[in-house]
C-alpha positions in Angstrom: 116.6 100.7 111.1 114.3 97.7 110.6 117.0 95.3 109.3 119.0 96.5 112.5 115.9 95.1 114.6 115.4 91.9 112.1 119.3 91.3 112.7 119.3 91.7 116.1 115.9 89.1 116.5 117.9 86.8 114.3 120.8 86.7 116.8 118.3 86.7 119.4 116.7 83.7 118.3 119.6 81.9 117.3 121.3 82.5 120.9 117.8 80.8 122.1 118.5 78.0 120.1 122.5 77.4 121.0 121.1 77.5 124.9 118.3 74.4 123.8 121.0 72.8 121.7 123.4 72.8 125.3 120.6 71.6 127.4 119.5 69.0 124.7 122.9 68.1 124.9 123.3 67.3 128.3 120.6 65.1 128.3 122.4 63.0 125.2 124.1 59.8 125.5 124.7 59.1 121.5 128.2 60.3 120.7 126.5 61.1 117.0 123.6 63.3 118.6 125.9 65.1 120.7 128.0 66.0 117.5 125.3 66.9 115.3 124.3 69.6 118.1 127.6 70.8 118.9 127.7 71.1 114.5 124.5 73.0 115.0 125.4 75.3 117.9 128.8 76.0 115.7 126.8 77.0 112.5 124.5 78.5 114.8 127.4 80.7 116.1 128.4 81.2 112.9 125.5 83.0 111.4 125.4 85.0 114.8 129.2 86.1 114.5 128.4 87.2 110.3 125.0 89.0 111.1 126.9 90.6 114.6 129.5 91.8 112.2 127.1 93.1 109.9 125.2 94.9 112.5 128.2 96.4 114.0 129.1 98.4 110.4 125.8 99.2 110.1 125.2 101.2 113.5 128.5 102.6 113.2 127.2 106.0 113.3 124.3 105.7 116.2 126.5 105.6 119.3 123.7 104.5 121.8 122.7 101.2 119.7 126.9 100.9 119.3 127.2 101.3 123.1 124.4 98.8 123.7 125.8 96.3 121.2 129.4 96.9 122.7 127.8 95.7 125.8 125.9 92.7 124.4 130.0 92.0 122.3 131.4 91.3 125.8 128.7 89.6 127.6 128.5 87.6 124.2 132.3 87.0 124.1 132.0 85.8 127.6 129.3 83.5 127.1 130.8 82.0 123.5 134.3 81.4 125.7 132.5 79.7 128.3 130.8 77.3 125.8 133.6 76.8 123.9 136.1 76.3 126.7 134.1 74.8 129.8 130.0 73.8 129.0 130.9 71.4 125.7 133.9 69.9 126.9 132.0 68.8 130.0 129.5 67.1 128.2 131.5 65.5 125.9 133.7 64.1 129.2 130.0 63.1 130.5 130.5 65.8 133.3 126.5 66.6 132.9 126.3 68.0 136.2 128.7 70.3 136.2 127.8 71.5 132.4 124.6 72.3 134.4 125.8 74.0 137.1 127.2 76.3 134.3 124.5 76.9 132.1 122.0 77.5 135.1 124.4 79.4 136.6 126.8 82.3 134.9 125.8 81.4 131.2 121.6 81.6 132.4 123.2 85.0 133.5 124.6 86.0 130.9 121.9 84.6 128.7 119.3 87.1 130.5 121.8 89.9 130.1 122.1 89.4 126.4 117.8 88.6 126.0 117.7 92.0 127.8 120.0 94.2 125.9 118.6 92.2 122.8 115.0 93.5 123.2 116.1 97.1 124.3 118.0 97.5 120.7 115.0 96.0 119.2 112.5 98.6 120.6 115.3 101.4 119.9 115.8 100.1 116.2 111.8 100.0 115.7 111.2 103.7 117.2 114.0 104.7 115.1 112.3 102.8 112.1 109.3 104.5 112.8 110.1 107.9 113.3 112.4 107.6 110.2 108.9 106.5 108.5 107.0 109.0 109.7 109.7 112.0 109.2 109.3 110.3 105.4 105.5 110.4 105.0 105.8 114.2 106.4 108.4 115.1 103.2 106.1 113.3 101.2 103.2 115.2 102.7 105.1 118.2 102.4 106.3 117.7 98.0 102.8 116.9 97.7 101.4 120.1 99.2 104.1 122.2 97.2 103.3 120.8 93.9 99.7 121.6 94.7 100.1 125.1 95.3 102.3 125.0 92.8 99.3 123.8 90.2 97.3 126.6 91.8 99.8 129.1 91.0 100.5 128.0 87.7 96.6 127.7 87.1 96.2 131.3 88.6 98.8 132.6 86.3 96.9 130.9 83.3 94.2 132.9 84.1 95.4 135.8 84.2 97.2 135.2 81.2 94.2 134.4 79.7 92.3 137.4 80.3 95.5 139.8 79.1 95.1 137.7 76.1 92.0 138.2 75.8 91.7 142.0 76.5 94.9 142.7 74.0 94.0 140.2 71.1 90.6 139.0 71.3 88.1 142.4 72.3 90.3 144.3 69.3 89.1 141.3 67.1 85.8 141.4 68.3 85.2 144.8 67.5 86.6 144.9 64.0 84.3 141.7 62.8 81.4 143.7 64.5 82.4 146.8 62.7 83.1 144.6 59.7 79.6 142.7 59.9 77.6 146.1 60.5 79.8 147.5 56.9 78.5 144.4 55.5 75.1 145.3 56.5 75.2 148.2 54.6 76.8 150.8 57.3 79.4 153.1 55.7 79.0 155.5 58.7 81.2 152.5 60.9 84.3 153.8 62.2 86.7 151.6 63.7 89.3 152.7 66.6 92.7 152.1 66.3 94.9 151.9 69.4 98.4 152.8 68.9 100.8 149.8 70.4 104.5 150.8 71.9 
């Protein structure tokens, strides 16, 4: 759960970063500078498209995160088309304001979408991260109590084990070396008891 919300910031952040790269961009005249952004927005994108991938296989089996990131896939897809195909191109035919009209327009759209569905799978993936912590301390909570009682028993049993012990085996042994002590003292009148085992 927490390296599905660690993921998801990472994408987050990056996406933050393509948007600045494309506004940096605009504002370039270098033909170098403009490619060394457009190489960062494309790594960028890169390391978004391996750790969306990742995230996908990973909440495979929670379908309201999959739903959510289904949702952030195609306003994503949308957005990555419209870089690709319109917003770069424009820049790089000097076509500034138009690039503009784009990225304040339907991508600043669809970057607010994506921010939004971004920080609601982040709060789902850290509740779930929690509760999945605090169902674990409970277990935990709950071995230690059993071993505990457990001990208890065990010690309880000792006990009692202890004082059978001593009633069958030691109090028999007491009284013979008392009988045997008082024969010793001079005593031939000493009987001892004999209990008969089955």
């Amino acid at each position: 759960q927490t390296s599905a919300a660690v993921a998801i910031k990472d994408i987050r952040a990056n996406q933050n970063a393509i948007r600045a790269d494309q506004f940096a961009m605009i504002l370039e005249t270098n033909r170098a500078s403009l490619d060394l952004r457009n190489q960062d927005i494309k790594d960028r994108a890169k390391e978004n498209d391996e750790a969306f991938q990742a995230l996908k296989t990973r909440t495979q089996l929670e379908p309201l995160l999959g739903s959510k990131l289904a949702e952030f896939d195609s306003v994503r897809t949308d957005y990555l088309e419209t870089r690709r195909t319109q917003v770069i191109p424009l820049i790089y035919d000097a076509k500034t304001e138009e690039a503009k009209r784009l990225l304040v327009g339907i991508q600043e759209e669809r970057s607010q979408k994506m921010r939004a569905l971004a920080n609601t799978m982040v709060v789902e993936a850290e509740q779930r991260a929690r509760a999945s912590v605090a169902q674990a301390e409970a277990n935990a909570r709950q071995s230690v109590q059993a071993f505990v009682l457990a001990g208890i028993v065990a010690l309880a049993l000792c006990v009692v084990a202890v004082t059978f012990l001593n009633s069958v085996l030691a109090k028999p042994l007491n009284e013979l070396s008392s009988a045997t002590e008082r024969v010793a003292a001079g005593d031939l009148t000493t009987s001892i008891r004999f209990r008969e085992r089955s």
